[in-house]
mmCIF file of the N, C-alpha and C atoms, coordinates in Angstrom:
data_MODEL
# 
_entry.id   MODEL 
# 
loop_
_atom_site.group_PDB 
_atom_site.id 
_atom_site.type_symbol 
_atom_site.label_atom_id 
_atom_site.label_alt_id 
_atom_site.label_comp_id 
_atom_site.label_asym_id 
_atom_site.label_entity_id 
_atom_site.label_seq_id 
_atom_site.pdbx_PDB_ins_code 
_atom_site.Cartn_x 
_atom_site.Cartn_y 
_atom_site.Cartn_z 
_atom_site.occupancy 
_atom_site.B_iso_or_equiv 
_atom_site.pdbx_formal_charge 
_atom_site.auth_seq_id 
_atom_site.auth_comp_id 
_atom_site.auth_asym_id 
_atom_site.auth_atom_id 
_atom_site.pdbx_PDB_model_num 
ATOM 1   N N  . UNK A 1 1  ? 0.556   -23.128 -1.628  1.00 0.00 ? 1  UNK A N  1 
ATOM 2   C CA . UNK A 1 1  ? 0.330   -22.188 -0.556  1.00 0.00 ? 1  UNK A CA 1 
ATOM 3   C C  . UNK A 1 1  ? -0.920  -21.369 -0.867  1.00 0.00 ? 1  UNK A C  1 
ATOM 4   N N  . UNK A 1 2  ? -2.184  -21.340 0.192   1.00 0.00 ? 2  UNK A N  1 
ATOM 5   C CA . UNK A 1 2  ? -3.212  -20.698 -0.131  1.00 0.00 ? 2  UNK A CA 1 
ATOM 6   C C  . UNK A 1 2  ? -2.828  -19.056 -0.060  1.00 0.00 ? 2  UNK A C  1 
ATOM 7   N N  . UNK A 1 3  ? -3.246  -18.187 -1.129  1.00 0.00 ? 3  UNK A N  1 
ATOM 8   C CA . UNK A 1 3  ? -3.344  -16.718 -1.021  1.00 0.00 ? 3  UNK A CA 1 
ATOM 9   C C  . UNK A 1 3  ? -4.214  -16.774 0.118   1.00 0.00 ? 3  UNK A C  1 
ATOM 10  N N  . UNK A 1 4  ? -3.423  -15.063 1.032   1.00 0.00 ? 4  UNK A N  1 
ATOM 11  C CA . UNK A 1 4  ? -4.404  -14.521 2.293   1.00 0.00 ? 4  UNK A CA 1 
ATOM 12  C C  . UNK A 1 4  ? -5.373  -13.573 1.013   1.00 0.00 ? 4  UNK A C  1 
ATOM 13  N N  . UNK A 1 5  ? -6.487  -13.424 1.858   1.00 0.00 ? 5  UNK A N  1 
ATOM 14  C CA . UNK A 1 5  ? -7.471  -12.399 1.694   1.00 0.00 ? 5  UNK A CA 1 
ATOM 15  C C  . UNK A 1 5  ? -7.175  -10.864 2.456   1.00 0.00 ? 5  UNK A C  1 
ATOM 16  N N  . UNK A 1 6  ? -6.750  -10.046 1.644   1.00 0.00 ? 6  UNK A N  1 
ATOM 17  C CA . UNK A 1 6  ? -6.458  -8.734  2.012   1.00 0.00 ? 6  UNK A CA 1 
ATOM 18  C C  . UNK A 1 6  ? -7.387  -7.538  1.729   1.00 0.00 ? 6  UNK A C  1 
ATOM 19  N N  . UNK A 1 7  ? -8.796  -8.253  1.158   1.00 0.00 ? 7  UNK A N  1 
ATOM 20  C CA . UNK A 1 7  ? -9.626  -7.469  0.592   1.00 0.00 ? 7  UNK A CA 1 
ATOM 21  C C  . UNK A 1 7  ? -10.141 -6.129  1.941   1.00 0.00 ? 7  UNK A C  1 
ATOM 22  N N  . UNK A 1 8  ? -10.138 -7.307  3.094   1.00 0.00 ? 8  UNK A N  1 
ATOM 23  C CA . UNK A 1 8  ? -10.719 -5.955  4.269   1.00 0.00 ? 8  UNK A CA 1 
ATOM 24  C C  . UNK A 1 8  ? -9.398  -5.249  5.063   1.00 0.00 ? 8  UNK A C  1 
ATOM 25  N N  . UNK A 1 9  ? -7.838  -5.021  4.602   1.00 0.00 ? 9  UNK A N  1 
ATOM 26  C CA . UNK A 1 9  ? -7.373  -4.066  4.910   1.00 0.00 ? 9  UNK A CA 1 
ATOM 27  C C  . UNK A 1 9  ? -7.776  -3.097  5.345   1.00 0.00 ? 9  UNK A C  1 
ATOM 28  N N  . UNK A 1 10 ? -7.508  -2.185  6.704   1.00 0.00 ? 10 UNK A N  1 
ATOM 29  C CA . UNK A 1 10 ? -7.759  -0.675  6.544   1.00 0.00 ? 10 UNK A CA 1 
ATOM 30  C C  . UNK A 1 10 ? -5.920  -0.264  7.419   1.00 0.00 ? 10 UNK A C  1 
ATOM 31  N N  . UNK A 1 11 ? -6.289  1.126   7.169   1.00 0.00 ? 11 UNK A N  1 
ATOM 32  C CA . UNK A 1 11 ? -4.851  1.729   7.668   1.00 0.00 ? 11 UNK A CA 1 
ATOM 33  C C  . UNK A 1 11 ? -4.629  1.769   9.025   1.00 0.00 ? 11 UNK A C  1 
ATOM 34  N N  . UNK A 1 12 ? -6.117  1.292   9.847   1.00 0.00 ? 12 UNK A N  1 
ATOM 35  C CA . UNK A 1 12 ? -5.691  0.485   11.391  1.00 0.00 ? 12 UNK A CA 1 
ATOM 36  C C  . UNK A 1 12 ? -4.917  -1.032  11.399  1.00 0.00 ? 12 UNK A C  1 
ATOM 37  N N  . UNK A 1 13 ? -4.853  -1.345  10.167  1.00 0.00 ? 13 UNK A N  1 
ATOM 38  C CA . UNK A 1 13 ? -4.242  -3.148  10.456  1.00 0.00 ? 13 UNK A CA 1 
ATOM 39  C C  . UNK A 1 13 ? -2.572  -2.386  10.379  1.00 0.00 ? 13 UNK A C  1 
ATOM 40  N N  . UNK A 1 14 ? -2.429  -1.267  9.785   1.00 0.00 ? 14 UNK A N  1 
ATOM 41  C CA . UNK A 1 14 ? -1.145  -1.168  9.605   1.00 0.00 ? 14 UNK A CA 1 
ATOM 42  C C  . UNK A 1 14 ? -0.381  -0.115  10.161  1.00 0.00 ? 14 UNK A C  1 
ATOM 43  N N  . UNK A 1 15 ? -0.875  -0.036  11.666  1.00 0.00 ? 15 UNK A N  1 
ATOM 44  C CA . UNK A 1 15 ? -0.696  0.958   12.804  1.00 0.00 ? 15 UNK A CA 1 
ATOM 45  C C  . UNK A 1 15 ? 0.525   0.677   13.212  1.00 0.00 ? 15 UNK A C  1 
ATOM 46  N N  . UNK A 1 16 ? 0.761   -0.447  13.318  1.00 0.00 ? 16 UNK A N  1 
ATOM 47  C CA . UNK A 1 16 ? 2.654   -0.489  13.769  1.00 0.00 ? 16 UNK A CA 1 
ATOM 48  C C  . UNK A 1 16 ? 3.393   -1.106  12.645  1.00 0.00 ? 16 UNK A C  1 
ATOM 49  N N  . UNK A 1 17 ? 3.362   -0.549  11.678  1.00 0.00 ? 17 UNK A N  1 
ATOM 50  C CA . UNK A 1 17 ? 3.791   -1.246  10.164  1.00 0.00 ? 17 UNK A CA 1 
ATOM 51  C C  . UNK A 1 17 ? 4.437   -0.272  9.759   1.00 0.00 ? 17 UNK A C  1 
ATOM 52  N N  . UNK A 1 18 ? 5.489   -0.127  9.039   1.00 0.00 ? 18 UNK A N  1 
ATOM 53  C CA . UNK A 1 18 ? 6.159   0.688   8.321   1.00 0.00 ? 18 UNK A CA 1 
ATOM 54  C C  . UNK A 1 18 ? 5.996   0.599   6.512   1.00 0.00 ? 18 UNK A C  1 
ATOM 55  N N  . UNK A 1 19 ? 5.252   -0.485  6.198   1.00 0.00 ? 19 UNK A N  1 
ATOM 56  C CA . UNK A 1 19 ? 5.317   -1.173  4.917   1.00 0.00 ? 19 UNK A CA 1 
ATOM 57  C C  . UNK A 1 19 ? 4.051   -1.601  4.548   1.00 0.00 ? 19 UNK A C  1 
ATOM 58  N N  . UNK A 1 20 ? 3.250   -1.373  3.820   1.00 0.00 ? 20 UNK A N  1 
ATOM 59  C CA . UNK A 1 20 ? 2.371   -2.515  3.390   1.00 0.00 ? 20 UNK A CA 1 
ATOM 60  C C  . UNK A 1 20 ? 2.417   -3.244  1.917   1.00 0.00 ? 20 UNK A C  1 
ATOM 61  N N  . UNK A 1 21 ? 2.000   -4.725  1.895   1.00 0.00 ? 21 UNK A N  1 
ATOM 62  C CA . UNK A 1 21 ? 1.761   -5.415  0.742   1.00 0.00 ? 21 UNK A CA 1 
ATOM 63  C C  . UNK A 1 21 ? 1.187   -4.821  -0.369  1.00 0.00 ? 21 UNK A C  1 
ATOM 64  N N  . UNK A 1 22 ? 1.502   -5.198  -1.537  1.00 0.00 ? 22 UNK A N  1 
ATOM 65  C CA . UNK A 1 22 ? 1.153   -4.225  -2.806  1.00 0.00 ? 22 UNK A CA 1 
ATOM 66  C C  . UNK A 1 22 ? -0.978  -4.815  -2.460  1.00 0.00 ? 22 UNK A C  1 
ATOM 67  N N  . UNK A 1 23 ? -1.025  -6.000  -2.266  1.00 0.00 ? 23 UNK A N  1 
ATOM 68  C CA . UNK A 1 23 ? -2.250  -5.987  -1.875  1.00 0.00 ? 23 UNK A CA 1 
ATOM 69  C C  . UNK A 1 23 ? -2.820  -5.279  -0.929  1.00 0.00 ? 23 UNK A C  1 
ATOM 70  N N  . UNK A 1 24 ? -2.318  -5.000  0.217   1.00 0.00 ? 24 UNK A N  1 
ATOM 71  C CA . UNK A 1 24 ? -3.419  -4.324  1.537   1.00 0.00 ? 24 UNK A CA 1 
ATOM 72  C C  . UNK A 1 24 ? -3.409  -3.079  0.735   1.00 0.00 ? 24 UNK A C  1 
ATOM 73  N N  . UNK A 1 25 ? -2.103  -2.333  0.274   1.00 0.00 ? 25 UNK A N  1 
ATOM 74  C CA . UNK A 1 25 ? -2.144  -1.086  -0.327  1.00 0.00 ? 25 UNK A CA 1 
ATOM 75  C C  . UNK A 1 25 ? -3.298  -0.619  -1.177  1.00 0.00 ? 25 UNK A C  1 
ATOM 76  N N  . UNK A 1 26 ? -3.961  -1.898  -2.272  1.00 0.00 ? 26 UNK A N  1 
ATOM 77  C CA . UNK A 1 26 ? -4.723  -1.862  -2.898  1.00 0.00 ? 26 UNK A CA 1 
ATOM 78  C C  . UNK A 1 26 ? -6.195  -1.755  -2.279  1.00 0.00 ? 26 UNK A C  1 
ATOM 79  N N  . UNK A 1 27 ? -6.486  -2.894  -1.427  1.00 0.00 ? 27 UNK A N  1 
ATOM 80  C CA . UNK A 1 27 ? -7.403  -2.471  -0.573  1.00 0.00 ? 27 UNK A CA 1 
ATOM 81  C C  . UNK A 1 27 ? -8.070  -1.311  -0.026  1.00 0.00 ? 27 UNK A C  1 
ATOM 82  N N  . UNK A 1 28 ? -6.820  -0.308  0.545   1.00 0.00 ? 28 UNK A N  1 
ATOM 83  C CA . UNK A 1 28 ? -6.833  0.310   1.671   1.00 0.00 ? 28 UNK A CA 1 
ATOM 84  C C  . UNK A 1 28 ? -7.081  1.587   0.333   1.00 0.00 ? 28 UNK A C  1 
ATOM 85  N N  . UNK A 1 29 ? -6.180  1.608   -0.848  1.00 0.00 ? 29 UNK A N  1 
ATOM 86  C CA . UNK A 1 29 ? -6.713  2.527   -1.953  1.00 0.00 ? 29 UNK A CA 1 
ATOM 87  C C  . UNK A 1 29 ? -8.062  2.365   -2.317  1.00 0.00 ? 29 UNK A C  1 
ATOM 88  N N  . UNK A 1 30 ? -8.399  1.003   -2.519  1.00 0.00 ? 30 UNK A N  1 
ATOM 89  C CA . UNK A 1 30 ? -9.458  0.644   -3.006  1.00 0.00 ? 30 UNK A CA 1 
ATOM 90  C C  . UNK A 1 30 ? -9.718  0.501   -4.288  1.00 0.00 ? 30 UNK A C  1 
ATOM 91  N N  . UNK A 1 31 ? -8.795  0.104   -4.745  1.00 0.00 ? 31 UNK A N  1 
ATOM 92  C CA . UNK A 1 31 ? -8.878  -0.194  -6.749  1.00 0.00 ? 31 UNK A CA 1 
ATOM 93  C C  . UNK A 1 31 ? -8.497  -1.550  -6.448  1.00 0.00 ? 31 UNK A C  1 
ATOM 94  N N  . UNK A 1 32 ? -7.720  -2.051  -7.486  1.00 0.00 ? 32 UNK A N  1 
ATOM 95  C CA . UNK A 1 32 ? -7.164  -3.517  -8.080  1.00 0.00 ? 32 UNK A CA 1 
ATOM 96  C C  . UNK A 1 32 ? -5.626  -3.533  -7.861  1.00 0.00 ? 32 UNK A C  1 
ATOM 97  N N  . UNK A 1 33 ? -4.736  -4.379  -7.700  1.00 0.00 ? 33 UNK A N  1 
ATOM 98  C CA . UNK A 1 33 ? -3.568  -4.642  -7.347  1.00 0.00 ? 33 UNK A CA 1 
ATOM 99  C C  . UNK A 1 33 ? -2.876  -4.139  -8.766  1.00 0.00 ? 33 UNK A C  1 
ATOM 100 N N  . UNK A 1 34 ? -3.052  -4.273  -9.968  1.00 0.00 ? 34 UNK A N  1 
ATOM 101 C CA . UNK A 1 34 ? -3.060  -4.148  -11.109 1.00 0.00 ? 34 UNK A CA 1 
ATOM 102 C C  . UNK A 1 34 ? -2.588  -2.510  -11.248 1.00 0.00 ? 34 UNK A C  1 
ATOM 103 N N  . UNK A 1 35 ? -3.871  -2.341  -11.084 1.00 0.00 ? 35 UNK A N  1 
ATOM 104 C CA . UNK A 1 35 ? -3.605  -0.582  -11.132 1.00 0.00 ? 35 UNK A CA 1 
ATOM 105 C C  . UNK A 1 35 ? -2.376  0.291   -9.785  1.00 0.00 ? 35 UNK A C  1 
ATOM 106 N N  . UNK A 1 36 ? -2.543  -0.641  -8.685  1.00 0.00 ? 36 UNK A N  1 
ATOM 107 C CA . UNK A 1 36 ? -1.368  0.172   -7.878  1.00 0.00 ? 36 UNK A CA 1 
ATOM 108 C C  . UNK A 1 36 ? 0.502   -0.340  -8.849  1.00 0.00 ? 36 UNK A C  1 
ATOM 109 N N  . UNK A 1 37 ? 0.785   -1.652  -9.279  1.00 0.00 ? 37 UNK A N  1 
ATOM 110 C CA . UNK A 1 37 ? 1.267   -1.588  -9.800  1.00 0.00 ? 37 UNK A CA 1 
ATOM 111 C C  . UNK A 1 37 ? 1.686   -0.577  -11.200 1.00 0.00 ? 37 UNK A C  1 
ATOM 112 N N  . UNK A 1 38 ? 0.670   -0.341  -11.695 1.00 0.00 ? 38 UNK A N  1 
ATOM 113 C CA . UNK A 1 38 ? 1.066   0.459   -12.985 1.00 0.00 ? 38 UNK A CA 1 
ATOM 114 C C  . UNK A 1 38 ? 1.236   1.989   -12.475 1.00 0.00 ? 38 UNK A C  1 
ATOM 115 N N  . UNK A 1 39 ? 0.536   2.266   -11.387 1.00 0.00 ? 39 UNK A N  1 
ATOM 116 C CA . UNK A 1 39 ? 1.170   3.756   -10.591 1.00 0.00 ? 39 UNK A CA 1 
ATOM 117 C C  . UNK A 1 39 ? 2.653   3.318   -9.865  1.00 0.00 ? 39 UNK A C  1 
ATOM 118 N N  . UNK A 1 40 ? 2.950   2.658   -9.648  1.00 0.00 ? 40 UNK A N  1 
ATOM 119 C CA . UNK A 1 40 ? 4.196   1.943   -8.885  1.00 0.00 ? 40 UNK A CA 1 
ATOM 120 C C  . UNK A 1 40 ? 5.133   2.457   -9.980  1.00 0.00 ? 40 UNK A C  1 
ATOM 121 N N  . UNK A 1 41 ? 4.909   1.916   -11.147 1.00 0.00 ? 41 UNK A N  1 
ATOM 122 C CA . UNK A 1 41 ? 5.557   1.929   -12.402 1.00 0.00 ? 41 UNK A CA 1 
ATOM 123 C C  . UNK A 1 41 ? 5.801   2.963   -13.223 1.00 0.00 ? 41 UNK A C  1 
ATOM 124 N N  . UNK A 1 42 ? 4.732   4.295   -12.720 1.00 0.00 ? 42 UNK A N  1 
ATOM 125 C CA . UNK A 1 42 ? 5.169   5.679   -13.307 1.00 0.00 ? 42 UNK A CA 1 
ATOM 126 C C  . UNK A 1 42 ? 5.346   6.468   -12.494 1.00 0.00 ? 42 UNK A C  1 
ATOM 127 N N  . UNK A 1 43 ? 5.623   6.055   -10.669 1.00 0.00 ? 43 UNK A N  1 
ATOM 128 C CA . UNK A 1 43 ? 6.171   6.833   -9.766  1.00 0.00 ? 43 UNK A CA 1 
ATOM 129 C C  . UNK A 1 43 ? 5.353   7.916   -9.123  1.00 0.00 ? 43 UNK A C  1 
ATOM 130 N N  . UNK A 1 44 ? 4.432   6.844   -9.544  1.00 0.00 ? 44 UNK A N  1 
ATOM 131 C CA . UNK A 1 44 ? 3.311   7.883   -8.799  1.00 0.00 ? 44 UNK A CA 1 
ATOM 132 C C  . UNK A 1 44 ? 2.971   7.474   -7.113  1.00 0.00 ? 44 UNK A C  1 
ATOM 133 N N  . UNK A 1 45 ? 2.891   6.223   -6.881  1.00 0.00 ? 45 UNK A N  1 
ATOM 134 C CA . UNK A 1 45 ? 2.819   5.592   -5.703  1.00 0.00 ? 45 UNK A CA 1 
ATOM 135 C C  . UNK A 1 45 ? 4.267   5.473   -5.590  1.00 0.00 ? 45 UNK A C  1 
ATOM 136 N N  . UNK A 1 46 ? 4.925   5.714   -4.025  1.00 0.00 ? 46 UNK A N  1 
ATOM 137 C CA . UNK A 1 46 ? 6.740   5.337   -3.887  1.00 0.00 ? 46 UNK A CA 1 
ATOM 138 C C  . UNK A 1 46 ? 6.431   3.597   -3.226  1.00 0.00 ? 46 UNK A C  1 
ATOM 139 N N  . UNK A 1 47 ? 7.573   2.773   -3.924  1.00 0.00 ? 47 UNK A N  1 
ATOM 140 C CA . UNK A 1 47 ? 7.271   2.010   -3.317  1.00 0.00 ? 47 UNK A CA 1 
ATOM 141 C C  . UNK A 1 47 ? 9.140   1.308   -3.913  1.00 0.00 ? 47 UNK A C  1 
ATOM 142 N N  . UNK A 1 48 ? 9.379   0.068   -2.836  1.00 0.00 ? 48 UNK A N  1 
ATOM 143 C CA . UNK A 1 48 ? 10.354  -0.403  -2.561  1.00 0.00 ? 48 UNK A CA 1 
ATOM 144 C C  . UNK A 1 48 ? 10.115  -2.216  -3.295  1.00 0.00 ? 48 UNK A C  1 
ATOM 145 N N  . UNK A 1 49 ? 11.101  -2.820  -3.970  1.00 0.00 ? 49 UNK A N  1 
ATOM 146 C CA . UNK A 1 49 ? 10.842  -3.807  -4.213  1.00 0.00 ? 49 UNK A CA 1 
ATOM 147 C C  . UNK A 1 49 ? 11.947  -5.153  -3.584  1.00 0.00 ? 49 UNK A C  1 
ATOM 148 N N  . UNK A 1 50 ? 10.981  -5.951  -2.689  1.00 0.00 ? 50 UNK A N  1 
ATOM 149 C CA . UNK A 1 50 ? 11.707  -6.751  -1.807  1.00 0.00 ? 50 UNK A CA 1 
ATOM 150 C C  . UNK A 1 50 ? 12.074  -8.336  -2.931  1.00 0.00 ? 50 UNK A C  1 
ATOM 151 N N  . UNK A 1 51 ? 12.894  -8.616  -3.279  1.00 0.00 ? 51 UNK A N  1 
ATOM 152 C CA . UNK A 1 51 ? 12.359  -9.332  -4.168  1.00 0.00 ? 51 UNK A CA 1 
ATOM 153 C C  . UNK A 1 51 ? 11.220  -9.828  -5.108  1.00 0.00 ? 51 UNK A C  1 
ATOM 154 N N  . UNK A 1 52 ? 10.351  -10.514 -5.429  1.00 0.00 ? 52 UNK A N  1 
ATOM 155 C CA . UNK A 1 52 ? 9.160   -9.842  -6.284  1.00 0.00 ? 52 UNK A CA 1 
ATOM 156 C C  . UNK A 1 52 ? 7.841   -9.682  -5.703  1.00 0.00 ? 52 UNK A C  1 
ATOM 157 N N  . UNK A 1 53 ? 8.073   -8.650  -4.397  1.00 0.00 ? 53 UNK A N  1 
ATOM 158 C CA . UNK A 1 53 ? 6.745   -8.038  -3.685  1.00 0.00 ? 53 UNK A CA 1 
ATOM 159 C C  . UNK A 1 53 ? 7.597   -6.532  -3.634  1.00 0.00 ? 53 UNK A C  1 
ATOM 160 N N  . UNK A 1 54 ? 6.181   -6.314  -3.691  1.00 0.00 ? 54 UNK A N  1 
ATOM 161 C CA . UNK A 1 54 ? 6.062   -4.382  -3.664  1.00 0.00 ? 54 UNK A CA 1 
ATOM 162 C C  . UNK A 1 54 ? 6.130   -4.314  -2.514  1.00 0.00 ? 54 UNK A C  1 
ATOM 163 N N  . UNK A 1 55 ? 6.743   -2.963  -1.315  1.00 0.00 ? 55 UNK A N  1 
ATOM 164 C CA . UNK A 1 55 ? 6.137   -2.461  -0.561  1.00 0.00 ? 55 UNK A CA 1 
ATOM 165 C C  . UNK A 1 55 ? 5.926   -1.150  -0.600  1.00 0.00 ? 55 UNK A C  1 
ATOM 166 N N  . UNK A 1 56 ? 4.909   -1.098  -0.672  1.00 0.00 ? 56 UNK A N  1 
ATOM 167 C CA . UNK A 1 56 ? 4.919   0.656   -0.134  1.00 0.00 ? 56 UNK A CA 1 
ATOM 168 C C  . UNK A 1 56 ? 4.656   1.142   1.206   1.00 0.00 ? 56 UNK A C  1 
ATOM 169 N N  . UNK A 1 57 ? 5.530   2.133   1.245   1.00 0.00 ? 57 UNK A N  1 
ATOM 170 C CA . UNK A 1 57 ? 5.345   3.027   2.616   1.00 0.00 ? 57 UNK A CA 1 
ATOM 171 C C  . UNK A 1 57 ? 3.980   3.406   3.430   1.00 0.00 ? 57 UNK A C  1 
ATOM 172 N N  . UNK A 1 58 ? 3.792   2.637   4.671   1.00 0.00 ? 58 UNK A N  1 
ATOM 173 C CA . UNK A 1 58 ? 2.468   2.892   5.470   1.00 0.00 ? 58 UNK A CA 1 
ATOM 174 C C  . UNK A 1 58 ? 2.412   4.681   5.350   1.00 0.00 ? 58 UNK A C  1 
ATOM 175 N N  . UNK A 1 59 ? 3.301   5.573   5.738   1.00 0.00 ? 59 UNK A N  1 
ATOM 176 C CA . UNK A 1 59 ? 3.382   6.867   6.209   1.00 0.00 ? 59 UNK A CA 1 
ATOM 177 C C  . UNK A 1 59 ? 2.432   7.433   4.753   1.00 0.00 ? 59 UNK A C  1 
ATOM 178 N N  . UNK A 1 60 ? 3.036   7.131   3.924   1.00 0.00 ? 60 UNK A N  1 
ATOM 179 C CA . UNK A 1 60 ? 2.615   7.645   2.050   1.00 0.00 ? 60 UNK A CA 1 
ATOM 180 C C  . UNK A 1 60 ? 1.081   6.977   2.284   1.00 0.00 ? 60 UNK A C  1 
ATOM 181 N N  . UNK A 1 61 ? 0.548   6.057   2.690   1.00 0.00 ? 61 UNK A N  1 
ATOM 182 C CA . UNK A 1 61 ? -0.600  5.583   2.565   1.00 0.00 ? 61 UNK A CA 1 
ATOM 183 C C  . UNK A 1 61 ? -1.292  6.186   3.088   1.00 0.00 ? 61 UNK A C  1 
ATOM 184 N N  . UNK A 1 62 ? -1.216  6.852   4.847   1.00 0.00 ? 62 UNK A N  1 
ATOM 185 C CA . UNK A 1 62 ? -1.605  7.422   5.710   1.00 0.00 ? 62 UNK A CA 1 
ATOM 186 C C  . UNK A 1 62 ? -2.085  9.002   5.422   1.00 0.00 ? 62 UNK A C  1 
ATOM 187 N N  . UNK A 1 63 ? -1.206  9.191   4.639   1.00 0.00 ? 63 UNK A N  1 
ATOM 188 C CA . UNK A 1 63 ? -1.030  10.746  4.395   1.00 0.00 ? 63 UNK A CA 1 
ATOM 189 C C  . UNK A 1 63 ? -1.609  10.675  3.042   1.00 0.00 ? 63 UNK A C  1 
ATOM 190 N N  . UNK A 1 64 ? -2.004  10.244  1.739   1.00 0.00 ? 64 UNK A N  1 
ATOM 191 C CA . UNK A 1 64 ? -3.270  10.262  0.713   1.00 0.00 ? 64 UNK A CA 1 
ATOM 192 C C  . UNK A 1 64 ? -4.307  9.709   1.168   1.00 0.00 ? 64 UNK A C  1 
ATOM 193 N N  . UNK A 1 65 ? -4.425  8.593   2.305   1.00 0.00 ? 65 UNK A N  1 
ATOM 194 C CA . UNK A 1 65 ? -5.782  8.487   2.756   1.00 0.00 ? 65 UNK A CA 1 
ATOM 195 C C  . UNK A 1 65 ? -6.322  9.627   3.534   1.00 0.00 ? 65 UNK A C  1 
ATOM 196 N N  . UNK A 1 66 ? -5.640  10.060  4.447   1.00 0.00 ? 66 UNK A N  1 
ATOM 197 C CA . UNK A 1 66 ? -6.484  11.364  5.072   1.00 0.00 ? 66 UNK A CA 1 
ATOM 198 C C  . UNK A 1 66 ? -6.379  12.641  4.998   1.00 0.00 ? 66 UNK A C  1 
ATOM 199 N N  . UNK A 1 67 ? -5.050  12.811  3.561   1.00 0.00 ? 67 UNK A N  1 
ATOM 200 C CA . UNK A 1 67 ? -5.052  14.072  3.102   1.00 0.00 ? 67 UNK A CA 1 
ATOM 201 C C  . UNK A 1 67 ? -4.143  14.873  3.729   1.00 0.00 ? 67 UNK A C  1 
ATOM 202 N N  . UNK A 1 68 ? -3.617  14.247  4.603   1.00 0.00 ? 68 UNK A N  1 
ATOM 203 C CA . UNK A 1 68 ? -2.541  15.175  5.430   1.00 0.00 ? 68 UNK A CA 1 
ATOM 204 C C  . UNK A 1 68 ? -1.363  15.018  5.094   1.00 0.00 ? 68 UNK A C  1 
ATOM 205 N N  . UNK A 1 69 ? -0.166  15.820  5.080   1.00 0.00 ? 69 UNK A N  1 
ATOM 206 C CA . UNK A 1 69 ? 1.630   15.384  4.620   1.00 0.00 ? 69 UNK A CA 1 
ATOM 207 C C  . UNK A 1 69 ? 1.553   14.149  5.318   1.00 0.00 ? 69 UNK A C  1 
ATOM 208 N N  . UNK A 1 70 ? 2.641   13.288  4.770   1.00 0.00 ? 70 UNK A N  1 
ATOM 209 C CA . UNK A 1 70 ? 3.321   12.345  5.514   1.00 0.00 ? 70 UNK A CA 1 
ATOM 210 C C  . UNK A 1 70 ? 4.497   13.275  6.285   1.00 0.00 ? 70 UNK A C  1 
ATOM 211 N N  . UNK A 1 71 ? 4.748   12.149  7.512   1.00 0.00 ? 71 UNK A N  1 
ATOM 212 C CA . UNK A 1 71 ? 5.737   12.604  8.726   1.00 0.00 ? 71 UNK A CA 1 
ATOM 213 C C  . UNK A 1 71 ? 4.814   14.015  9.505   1.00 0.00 ? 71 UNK A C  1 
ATOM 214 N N  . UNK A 1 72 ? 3.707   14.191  9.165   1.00 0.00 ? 72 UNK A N  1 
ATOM 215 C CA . UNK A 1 72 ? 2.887   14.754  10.264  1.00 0.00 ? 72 UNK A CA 1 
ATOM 216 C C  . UNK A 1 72 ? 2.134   14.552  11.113  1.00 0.00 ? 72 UNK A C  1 
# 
């Protein structure tokens, strides 16, 4: 199965999403998948594990990308 390319994520692809891939997450942070994992891992990013994919919360993404609370 070919990997998608998630490199051009932004937090408009994930406008009716409740969840994003530990990849778009990375993207949309803009580091390495690597590093959102190891914040995953000291609870710094919240995130949910669906069998062995991450998701984290679009709202949590929304709200450190533009600085505003989440649920506002």
């Amino acid at each position: 199965m070919p990997r998608l390319d998630y490199s051009e994520t932004t937090l408009e692809d994930l406008e009716d999403r409740n969840f994003a891939l530990l990849p778009e997450a990375a993207a949309i942070l803009e580091c390495d998948p690597r590093t959102v994992i190891s914040a995953i891992k000291r609870g710094e990013i919240p995130a949910t594990k669906a069998g062995r994919q991450y998701r984290i919360p679009a709202a949590w993404l929304r709200a450190t990308v533009t600085g505003q609370p989440a649920g506002g």
